[in-house]
C-alpha positions in Angstrom: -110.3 159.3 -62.8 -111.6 158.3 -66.0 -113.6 159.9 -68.6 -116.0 158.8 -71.4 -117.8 160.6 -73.9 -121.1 159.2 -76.3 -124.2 160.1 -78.1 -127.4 158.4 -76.3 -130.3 158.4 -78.3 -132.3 159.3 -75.4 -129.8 162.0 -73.7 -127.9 163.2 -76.7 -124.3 164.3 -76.2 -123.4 162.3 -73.0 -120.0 162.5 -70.9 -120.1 160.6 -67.6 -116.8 161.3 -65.3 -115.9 158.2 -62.7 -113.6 157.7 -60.0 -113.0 155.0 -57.9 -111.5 155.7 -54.6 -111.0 154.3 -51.3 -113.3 155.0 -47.8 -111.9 156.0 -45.0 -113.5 153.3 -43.1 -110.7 152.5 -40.2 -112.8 149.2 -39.2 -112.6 148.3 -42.8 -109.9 149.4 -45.2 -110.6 147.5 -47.9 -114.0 149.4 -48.5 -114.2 151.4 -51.8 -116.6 154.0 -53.3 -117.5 155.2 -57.1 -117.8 159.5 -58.0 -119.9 159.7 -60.8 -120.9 162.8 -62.4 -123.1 162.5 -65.4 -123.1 166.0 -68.3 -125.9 165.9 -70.8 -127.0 168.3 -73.5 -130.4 167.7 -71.9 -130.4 167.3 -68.5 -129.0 169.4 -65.5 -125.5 168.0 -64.3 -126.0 165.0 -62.2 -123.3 164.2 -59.7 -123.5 161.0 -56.8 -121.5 158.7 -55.4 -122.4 154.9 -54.5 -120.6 152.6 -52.5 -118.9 149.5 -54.3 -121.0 147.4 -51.8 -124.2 148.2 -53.0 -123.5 147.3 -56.3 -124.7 143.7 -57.4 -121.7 141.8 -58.8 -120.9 138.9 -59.0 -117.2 140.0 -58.8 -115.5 139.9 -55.6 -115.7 143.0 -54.0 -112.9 145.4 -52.4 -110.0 144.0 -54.5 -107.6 146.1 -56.1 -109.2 146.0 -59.5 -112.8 146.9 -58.2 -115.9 145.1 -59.9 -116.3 145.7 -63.6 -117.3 149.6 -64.4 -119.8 148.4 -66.8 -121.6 146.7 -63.6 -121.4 149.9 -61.6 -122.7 152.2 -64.3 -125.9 149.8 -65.3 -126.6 150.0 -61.6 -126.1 153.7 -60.9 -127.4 154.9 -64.2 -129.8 152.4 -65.3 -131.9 154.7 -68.3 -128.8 155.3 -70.2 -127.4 153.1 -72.4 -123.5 152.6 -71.3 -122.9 151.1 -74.7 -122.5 154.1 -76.7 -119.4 155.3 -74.1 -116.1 155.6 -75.4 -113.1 156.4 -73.2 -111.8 160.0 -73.5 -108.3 159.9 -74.7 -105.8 162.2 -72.0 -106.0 165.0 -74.4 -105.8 168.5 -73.0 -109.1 169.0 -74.5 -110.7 166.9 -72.3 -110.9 169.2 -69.5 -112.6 172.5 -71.9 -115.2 169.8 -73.4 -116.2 168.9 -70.1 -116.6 172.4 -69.3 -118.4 173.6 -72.5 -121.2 170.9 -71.1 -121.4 172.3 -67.9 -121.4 175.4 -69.6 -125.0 174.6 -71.1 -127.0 174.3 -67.9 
């Protein structure tokens, strides 16, 4: 589970959640999906999941690693500009600046 935290000049104060984590796909184990939930001062909470194999990559998909997150979030959030994230640090403030987002709504 990673976190990120950023300033779009669209969206304004941005924090976008992700986890990568694996199906439970007996036929194919090696199948993988992304949880994304998406906090901004202007919009409602926006929470979706997408399955690594619909993501255009030219990364192989299904490894370990996954395909590069930066791949994943220009396809699942396309109108916000992933360029302006910046990885949350494991502070235990993470957690109450999430919820002060949520809080907004």
């Amino acid at each position: 589970h990673q976190n990120y935290f950023g300033i779009d000049p669209k969206f304004g104060p941005v924090s976008l959640s992700i986890r990568r984590e694996a199906l439970e796909d007996r036929r194919n184990p090696s199948k993988f999906n992304y949880r994304i939930i998406l906090r901004t001062g202007q919009l409602s909470t926006l929470r979706g999941s997408i399955v690594e194999d619909s993501v255009p990559s030219s990364s192989k998909h299904g490894t370990s690693q996954g395909i590069p997150l930066k791949e994943v979030l220009e396809f699942a959030v396309p109108e916000l500009n992933i360029q302006i994230l910046r990885l949350a640090s494991s502070s235990p403030r993470v957690p109450d600046l999430l919820l002060q987002l949520d809080q907004q709504e």
